[in-house]
N, C-alpha and C positions, 0 to 999 in steps of 0.2 A: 766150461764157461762159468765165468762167477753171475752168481744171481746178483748185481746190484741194485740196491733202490734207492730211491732220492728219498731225501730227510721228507720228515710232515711237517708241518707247523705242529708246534709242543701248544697245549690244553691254554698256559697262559697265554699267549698272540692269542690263537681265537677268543678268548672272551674279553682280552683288551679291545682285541676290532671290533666285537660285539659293543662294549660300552661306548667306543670311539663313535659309532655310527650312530648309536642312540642321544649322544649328546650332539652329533652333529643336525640329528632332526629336530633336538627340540631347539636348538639354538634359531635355526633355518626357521620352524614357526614363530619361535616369539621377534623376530623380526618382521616378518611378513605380515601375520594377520595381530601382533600384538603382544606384549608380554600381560596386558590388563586380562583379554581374553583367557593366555594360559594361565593364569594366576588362582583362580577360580578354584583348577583342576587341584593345585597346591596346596593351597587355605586350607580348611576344614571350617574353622570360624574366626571370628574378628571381634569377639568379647571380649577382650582384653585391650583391644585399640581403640571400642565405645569407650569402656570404665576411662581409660587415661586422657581422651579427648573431652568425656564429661570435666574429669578433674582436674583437666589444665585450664578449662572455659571458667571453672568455680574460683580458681586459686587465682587467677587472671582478673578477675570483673569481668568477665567478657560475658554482657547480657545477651548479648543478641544471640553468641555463641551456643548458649546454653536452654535461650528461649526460642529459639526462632527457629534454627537449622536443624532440618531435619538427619538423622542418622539412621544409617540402614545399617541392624543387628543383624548378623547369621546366625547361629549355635551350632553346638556341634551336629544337633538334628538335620541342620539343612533350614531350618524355620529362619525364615523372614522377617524382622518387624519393624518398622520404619516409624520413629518419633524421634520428638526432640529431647533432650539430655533431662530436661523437668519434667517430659511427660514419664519416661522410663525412671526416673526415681521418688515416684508418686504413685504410680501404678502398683498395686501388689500385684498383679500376672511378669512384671519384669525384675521379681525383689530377689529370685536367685541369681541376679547375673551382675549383683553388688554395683549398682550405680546409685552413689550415694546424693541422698538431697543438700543442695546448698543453701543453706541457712545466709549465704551473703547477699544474694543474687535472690530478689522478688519478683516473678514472673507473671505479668498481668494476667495474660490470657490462660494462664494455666493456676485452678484451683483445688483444691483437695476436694475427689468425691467422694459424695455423702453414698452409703448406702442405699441402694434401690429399695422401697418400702414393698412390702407383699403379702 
């Protein structure tokens, strides 16, 4: 009697069906419950889309843009911080994440603070 055996699947098929499957679930969630929600998991941070959104509001005149709406900062930390484009280029706690002050655009409500005295 001959020993025969049926072929295996070779190393590449399985880990193509491996990635097949796995693209097939994230596709299957970002449909369902959202690609905003998976988006998240993606990102790391969004420092780079405040800087540019501050500095199309400035190069624009767009006051309200740059005075009024607020912007939610990530960092790579995970940190939170939610101002508007004049409060984050005023603040020194936001002066490493280079959101420059606009010198076009005068912002009422927002003025340069003074030193806490003590």
């Amino acid at each position: 009697m001959n020993n025969k055996r049926g072929q295996g699947l070779s190393t590449n098929a399985i880990i193509l069906i491996v990635l097949g499957v796995v693209v097939l679930v994230i596709l299957i969630a970002g449909f369902t419950i959202g690609w905003s929600s998976i988006s998240s998991y993606l990102s790391s941070n969004n420092v780079n889309t405040i800087v540019k959104a501050c500095s199309t509001a400035c190069s624009t005149d767009d006051v309200y843009g740059y005075c009024s709406i607020d912007r939610k900062l990530v960092d790579a930390e995970k940190k939170e911080f939610t101002e508007t484009c004049a409060e984050f280029s005023i603040n020194a706690d936001y002066e490493k994440y280079g959101i420059q002050a606009c010198s076009a655009i005068d912002c009422p409500s927002v003025s340069e603070e003074e030193p806490a005295e003590g």
